[in-house]
N, CA, C and O atoms as a Tripos MOL2 file, in Angstrom:
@<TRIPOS>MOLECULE
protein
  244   243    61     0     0
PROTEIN
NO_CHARGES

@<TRIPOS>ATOM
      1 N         132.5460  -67.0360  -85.4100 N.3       1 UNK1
      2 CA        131.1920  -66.6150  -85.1030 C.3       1 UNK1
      3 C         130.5120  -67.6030  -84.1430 C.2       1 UNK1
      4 O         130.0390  -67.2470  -83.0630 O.2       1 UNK1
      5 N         130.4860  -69.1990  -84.7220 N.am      2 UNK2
      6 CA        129.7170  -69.7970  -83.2260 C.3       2 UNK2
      7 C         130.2490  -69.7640  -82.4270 C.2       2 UNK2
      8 O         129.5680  -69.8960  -81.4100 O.2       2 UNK2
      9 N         131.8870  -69.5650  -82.1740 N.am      3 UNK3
     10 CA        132.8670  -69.6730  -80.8650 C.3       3 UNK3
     11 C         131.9170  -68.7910  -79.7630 C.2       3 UNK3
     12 O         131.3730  -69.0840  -78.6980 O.2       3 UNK3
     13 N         132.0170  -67.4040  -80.6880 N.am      4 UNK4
     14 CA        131.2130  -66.0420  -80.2000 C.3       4 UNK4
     15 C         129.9460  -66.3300  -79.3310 C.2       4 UNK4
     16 O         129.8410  -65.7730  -78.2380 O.2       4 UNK4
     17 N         129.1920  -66.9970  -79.6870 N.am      5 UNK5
     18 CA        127.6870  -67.5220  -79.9940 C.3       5 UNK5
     19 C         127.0770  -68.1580  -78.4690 C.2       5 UNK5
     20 O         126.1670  -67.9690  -77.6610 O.2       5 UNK5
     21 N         128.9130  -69.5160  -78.8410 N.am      6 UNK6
     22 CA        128.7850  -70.4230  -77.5350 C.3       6 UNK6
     23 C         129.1920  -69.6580  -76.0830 C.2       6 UNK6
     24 O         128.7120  -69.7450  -74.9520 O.2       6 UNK6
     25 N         130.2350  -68.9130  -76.6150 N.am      7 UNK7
     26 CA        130.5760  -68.1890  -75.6870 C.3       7 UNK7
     27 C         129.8200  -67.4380  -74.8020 C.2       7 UNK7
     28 O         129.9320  -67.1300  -73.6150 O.2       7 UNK7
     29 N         129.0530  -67.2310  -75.6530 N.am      8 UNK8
     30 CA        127.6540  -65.4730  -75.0020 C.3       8 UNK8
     31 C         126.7840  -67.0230  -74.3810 C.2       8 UNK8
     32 O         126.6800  -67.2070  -73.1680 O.2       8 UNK8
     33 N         126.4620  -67.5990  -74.9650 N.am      9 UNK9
     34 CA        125.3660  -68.6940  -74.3800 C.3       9 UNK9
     35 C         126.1580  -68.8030  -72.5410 C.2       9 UNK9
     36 O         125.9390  -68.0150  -71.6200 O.2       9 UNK9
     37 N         126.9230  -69.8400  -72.5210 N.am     10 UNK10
     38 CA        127.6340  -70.1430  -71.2080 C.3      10 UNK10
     39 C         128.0990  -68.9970  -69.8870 C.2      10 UNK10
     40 O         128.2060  -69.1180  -68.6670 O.2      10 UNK10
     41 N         128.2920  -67.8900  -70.8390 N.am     11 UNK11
     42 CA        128.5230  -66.6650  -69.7420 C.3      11 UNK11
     43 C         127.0160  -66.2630  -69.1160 C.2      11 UNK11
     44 O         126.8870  -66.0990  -67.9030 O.2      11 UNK11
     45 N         125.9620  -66.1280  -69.9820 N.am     12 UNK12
     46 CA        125.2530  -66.0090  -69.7060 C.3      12 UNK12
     47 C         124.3630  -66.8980  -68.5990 C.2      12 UNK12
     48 O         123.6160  -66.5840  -67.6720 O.2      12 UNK12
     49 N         124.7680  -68.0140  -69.0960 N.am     13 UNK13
     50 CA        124.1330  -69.3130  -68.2130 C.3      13 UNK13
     51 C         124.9980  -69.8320  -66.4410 C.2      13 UNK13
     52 O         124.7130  -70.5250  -65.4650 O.2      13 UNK13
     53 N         125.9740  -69.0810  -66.8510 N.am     14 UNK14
     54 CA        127.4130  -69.1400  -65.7670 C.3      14 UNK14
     55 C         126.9580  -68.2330  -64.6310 C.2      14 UNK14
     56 O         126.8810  -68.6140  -63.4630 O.2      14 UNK14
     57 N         126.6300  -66.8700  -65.1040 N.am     15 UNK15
     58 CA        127.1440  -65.6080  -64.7940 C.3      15 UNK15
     59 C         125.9610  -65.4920  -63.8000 C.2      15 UNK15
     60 O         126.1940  -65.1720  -62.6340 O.2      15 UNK15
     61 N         124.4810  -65.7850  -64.2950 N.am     16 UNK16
     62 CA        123.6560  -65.6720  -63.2730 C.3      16 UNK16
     63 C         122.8350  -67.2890  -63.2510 C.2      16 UNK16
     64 O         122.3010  -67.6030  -64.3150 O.2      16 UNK16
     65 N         122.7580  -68.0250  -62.3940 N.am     17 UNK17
     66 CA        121.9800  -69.1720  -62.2880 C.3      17 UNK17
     67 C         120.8580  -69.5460  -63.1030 C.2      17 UNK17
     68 O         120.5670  -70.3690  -63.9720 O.2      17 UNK17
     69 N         120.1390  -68.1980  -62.1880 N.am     18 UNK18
     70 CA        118.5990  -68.3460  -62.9120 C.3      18 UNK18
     71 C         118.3510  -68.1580  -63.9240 C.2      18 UNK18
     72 O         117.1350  -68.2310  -64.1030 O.2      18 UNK18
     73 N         119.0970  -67.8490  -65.0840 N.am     19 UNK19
     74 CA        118.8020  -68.1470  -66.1860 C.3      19 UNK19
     75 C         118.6520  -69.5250  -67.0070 C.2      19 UNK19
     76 O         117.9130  -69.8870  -67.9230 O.2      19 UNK19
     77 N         119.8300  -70.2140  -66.1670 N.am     20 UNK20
     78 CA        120.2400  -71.5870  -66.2280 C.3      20 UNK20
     79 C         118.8980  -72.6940  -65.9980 C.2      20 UNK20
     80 O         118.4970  -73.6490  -66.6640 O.2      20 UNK20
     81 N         118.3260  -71.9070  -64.4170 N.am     21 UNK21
     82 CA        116.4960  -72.4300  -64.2410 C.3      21 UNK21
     83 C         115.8260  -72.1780  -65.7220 C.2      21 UNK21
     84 O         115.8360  -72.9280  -66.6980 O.2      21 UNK21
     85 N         115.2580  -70.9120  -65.5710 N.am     22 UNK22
     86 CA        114.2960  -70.5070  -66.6240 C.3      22 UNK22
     87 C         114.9090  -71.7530  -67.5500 C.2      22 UNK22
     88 O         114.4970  -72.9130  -67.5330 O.2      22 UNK22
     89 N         115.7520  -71.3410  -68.1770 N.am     23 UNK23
     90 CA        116.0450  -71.6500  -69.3040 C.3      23 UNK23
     91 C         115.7970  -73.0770  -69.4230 C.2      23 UNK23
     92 O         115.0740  -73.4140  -70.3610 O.2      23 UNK23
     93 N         116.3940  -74.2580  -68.4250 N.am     24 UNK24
     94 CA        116.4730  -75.7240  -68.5830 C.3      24 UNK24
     95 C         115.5220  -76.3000  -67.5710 C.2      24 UNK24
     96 O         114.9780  -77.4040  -67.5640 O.2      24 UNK24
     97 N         115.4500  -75.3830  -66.7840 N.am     25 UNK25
     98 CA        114.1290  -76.3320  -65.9090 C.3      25 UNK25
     99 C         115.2590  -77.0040  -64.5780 C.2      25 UNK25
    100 O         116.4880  -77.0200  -64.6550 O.2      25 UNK25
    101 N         114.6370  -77.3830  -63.7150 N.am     26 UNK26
    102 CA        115.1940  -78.0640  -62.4970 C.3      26 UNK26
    103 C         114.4470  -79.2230  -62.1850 C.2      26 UNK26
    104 O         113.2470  -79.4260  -62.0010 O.2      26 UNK26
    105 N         115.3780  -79.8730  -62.1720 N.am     27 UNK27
    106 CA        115.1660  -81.4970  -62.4690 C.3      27 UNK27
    107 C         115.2620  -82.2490  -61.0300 C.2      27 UNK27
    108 O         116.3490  -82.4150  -60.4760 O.2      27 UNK27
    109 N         114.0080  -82.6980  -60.4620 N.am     28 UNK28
    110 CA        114.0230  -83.5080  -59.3640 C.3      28 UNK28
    111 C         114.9710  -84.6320  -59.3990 C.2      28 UNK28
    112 O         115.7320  -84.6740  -58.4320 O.2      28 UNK28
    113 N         115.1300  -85.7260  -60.4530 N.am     29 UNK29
    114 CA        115.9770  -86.5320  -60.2530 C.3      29 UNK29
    115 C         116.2860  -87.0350  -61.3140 C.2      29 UNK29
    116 O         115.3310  -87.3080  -62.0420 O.2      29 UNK29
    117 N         117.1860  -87.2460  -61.6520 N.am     30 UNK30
    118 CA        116.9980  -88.2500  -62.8830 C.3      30 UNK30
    119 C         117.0120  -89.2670  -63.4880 C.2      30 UNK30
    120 O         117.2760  -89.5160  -64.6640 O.2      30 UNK30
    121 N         116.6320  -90.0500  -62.4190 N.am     31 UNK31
    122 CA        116.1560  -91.5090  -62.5800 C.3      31 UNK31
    123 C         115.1710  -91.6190  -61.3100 C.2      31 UNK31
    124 O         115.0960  -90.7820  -60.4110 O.2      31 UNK31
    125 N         114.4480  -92.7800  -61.4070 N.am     32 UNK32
    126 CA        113.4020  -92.7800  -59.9130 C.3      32 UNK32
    127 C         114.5290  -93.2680  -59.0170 C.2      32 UNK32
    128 O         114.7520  -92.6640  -57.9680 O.2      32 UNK32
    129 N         115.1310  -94.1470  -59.3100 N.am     33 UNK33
    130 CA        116.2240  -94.1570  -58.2120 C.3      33 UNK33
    131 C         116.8950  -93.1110  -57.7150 C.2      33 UNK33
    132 O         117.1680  -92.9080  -56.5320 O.2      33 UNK33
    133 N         117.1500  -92.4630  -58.6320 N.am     34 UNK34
    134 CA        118.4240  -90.7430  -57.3180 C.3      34 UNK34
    135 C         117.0410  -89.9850  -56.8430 C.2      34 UNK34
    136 O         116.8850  -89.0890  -56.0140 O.2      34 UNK34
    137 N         116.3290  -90.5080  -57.4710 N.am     35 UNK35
    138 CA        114.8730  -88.6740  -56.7790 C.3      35 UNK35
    139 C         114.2920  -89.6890  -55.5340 C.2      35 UNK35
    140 O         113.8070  -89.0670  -54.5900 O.2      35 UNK35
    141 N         114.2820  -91.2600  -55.4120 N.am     36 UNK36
    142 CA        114.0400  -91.2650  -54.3720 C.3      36 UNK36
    143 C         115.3420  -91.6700  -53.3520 C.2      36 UNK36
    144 O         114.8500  -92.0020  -52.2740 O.2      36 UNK36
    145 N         116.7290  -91.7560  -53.3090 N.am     37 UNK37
    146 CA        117.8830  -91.4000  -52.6660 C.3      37 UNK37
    147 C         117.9030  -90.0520  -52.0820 C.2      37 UNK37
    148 O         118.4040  -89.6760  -51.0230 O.2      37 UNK37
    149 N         117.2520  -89.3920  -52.9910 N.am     38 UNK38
    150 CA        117.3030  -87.4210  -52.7660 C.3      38 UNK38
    151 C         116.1050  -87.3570  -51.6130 C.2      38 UNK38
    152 O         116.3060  -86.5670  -50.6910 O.2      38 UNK38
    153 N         114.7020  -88.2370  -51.5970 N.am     39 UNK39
    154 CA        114.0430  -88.0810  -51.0970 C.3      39 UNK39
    155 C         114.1160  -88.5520  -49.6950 C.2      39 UNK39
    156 O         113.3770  -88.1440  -48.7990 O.2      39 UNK39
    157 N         114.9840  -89.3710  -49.5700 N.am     40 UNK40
    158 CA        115.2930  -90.4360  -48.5910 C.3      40 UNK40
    159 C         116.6210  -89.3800  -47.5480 C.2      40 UNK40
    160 O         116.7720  -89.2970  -46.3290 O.2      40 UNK40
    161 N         117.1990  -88.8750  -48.4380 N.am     41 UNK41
    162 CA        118.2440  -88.4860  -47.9440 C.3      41 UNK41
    163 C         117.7890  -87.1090  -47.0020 C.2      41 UNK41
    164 O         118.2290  -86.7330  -45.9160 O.2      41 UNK41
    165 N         116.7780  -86.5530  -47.8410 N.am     42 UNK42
    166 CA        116.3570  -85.5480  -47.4920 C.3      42 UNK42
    167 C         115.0000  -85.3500  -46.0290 C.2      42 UNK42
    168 O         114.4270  -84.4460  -45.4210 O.2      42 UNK42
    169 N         115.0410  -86.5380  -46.0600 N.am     43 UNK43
    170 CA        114.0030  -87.1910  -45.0020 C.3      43 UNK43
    171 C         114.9630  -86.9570  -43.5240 C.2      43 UNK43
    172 O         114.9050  -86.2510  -42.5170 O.2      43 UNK43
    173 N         115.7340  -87.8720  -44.0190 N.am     44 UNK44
    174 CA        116.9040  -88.3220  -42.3290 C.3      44 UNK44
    175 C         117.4800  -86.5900  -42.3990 C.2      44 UNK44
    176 O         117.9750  -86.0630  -41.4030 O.2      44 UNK44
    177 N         117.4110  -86.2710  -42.9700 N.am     45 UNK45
    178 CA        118.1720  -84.6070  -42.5470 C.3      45 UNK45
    179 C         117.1980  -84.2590  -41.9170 C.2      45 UNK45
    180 O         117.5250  -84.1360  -40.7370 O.2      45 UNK45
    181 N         115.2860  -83.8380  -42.2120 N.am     46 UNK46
    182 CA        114.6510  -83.3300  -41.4100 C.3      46 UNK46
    183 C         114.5600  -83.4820  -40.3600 C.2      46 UNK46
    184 O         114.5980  -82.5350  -39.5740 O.2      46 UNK46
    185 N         114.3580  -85.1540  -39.8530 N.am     47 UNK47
    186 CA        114.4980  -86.0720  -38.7250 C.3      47 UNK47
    187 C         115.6070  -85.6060  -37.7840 C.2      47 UNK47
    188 O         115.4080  -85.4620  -36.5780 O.2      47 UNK47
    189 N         116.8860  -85.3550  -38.4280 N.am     48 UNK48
    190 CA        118.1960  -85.2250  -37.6960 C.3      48 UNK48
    191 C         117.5670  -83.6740  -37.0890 C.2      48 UNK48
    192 O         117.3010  -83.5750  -35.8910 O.2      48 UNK48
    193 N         117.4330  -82.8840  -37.7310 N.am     49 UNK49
    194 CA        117.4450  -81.6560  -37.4300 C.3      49 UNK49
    195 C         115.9710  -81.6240  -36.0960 C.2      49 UNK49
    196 O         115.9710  -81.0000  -35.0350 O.2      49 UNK49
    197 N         115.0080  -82.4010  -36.5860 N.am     50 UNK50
    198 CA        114.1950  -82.5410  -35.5790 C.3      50 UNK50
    199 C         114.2750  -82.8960  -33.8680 C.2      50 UNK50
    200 O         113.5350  -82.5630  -32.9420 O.2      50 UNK50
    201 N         115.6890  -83.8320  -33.9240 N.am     51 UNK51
    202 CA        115.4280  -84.1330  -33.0630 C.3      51 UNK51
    203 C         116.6730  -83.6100  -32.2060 C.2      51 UNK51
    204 O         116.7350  -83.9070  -31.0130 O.2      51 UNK51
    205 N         117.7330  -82.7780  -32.8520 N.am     52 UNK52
    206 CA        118.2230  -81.8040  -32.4950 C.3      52 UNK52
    207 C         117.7180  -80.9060  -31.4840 C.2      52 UNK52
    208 O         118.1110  -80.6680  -30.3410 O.2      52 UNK52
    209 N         116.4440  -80.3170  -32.3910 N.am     53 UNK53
    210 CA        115.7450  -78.6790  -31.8320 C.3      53 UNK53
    211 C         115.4750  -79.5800  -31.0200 C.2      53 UNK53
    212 O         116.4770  -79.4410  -30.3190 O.2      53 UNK53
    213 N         114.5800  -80.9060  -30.2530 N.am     54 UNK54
    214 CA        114.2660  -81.4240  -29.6440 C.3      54 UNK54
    215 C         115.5380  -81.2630  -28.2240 C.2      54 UNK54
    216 O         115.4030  -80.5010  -27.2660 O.2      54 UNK54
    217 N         116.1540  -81.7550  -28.3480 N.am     55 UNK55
    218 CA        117.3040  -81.9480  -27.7280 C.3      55 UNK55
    219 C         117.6450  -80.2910  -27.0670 C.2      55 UNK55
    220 O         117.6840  -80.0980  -25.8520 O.2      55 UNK55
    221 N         117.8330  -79.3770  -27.9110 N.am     56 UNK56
    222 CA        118.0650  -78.2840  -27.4910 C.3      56 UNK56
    223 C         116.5190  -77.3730  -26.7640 C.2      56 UNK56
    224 O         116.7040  -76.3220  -26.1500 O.2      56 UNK56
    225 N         115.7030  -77.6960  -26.8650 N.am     57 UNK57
    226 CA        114.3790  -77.2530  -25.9530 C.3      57 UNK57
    227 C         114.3010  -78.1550  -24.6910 C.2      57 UNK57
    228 O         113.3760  -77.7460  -23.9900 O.2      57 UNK57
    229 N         114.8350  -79.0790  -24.2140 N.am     58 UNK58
    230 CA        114.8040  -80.0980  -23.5160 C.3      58 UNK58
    231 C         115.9590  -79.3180  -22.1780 C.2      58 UNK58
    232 O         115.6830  -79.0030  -21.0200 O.2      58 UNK58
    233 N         116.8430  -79.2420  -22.6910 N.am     59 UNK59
    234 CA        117.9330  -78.6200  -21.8340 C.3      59 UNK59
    235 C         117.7530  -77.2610  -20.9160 C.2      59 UNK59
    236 O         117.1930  -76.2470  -21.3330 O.2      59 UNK59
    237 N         118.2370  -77.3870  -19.7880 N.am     60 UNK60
    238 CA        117.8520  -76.5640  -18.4840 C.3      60 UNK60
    239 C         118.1580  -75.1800  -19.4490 C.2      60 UNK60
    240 O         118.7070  -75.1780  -20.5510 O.2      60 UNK60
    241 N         117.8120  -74.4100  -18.9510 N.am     61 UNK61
    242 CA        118.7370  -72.8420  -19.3130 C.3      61 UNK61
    243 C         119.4980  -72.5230  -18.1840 C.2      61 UNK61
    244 O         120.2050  -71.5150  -18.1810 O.2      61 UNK61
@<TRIPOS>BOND
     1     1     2 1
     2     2     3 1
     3     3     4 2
     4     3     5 am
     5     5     6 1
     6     6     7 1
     7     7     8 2
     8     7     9 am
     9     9    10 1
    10    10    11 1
    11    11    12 2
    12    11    13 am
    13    13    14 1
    14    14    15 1
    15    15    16 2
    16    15    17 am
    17    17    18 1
    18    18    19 1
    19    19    20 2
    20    19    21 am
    21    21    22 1
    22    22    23 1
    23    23    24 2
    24    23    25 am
    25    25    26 1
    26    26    27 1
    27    27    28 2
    28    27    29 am
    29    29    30 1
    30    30    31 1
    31    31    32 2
    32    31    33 am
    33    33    34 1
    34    34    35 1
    35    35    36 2
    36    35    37 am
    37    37    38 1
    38    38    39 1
    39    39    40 2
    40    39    41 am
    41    41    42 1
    42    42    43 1
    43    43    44 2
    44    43    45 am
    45    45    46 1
    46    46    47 1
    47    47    48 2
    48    47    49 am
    49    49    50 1
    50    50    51 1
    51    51    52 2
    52    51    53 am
    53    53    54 1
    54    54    55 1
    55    55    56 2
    56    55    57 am
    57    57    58 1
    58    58    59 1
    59    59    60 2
    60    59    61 am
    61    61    62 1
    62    62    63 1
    63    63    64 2
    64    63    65 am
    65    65    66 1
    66    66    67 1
    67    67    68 2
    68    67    69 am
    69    69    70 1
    70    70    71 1
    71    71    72 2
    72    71    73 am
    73    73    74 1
    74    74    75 1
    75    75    76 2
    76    75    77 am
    77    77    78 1
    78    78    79 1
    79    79    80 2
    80    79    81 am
    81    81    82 1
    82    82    83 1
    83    83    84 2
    84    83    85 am
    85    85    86 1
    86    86    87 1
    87    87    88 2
    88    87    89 am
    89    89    90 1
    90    90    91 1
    91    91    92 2
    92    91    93 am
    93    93    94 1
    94    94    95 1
    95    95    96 2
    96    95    97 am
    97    97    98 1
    98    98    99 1
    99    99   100 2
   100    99   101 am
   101   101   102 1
   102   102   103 1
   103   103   104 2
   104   103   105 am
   105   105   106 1
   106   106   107 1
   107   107   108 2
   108   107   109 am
   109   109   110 1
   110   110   111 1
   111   111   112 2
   112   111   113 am
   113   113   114 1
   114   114   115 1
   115   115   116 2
   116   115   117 am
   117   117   118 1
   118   118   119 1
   119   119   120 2
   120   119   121 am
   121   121   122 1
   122   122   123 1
   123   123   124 2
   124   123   125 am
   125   125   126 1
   126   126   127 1
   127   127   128 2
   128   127   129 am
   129   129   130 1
   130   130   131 1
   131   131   132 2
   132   131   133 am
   133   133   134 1
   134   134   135 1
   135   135   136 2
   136   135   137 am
   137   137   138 1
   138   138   139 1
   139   139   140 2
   140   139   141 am
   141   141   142 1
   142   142   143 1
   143   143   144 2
   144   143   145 am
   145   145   146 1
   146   146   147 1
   147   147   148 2
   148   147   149 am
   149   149   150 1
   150   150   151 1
   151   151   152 2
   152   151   153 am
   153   153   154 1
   154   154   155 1
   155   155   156 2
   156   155   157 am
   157   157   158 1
   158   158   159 1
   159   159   160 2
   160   159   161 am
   161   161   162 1
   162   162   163 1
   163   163   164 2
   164   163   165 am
   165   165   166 1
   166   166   167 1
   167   167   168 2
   168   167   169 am
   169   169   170 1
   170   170   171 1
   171   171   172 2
   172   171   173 am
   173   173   174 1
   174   174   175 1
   175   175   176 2
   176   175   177 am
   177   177   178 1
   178   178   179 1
   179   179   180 2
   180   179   181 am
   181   181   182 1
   182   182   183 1
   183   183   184 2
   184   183   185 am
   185   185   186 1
   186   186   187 1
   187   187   188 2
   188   187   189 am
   189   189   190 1
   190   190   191 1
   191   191   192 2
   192   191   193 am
   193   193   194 1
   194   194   195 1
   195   195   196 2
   196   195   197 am
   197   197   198 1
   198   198   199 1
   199   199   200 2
   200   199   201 am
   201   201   202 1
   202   202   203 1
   203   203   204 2
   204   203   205 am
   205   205   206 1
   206   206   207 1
   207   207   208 2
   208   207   209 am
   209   209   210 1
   210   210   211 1
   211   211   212 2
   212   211   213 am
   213   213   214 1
   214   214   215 1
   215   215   216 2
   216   215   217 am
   217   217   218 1
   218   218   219 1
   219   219   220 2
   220   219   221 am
   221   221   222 1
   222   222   223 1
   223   223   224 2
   224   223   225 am
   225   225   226 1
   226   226   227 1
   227   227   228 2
   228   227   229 am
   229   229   230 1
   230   230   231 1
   231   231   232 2
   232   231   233 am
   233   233   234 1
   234   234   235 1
   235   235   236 2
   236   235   237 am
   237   237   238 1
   238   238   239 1
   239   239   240 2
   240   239   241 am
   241   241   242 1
   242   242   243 1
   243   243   244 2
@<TRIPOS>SUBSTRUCTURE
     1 UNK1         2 RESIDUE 1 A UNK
     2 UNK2         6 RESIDUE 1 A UNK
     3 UNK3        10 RESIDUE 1 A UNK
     4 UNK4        14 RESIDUE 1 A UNK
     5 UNK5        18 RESIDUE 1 A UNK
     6 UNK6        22 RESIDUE 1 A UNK
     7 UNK7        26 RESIDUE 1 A UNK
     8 UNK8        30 RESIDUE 1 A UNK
     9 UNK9        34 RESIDUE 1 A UNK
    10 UNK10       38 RESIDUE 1 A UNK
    11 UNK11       42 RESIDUE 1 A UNK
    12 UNK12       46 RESIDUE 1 A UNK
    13 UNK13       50 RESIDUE 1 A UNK
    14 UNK14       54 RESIDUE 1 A UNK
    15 UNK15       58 RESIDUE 1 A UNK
    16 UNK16       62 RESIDUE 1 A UNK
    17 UNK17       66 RESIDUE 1 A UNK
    18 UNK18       70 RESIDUE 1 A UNK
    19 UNK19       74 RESIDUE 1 A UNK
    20 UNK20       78 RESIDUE 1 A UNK
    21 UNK21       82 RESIDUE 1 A UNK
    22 UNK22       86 RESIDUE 1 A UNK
    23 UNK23       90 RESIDUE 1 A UNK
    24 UNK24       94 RESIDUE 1 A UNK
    25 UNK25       98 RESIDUE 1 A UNK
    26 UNK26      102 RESIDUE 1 A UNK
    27 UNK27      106 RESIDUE 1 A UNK
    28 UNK28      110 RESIDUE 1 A UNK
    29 UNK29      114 RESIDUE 1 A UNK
    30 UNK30      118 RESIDUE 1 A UNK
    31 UNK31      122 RESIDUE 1 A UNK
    32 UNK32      126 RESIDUE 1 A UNK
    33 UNK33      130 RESIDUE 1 A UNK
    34 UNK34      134 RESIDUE 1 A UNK
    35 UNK35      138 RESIDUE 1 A UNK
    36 UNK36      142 RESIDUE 1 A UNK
    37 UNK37      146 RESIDUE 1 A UNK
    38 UNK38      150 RESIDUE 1 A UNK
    39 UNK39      154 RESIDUE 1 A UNK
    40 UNK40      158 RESIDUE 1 A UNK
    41 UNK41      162 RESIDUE 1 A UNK
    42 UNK42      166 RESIDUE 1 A UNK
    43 UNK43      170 RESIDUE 1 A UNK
    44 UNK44      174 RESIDUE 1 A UNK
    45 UNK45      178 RESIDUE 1 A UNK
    46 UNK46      182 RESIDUE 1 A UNK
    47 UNK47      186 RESIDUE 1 A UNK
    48 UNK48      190 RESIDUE 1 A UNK
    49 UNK49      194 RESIDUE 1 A UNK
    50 UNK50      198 RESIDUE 1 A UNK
    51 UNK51      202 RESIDUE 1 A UNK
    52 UNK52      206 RESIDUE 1 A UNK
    53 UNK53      210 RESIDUE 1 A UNK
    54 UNK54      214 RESIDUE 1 A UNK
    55 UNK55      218 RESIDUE 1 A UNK
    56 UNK56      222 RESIDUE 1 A UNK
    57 UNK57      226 RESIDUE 1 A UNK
    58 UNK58      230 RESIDUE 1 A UNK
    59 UNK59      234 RESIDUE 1 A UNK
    60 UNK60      238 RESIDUE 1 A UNK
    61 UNK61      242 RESIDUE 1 A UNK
């Protein structure tokens, strides 16, 4: 019966994500150290990508 139980829990939580949200919440970081690594990391990606489009508006057609 709990095999059953655990089973229905994980398929359920597997099968579609967002239940997995609802259910547990989404967790910025979990320590201040990785949420600000995540924040940091996530910084130089905007930057990168910024100066990309930059790069590509710059160029002759």
């Amino acid at each position: 019966m709990v095999r059953a139980l655990v089973g229905a829990l994980a398929h359920a939580l597997i099968d579609d994500p967002r239940v997995s949200i609802v259910t547990f919440g989404v967790a910025g970081g979990l320590t201040v150290q990785v949420d600000k690594q995540r924040r940091e990391n996530q910084a130089r990606g905007v930057q990168a990508g910024h100066q990309r489009l930059g790069d590509v508006q710059r160029r002759p057609p």
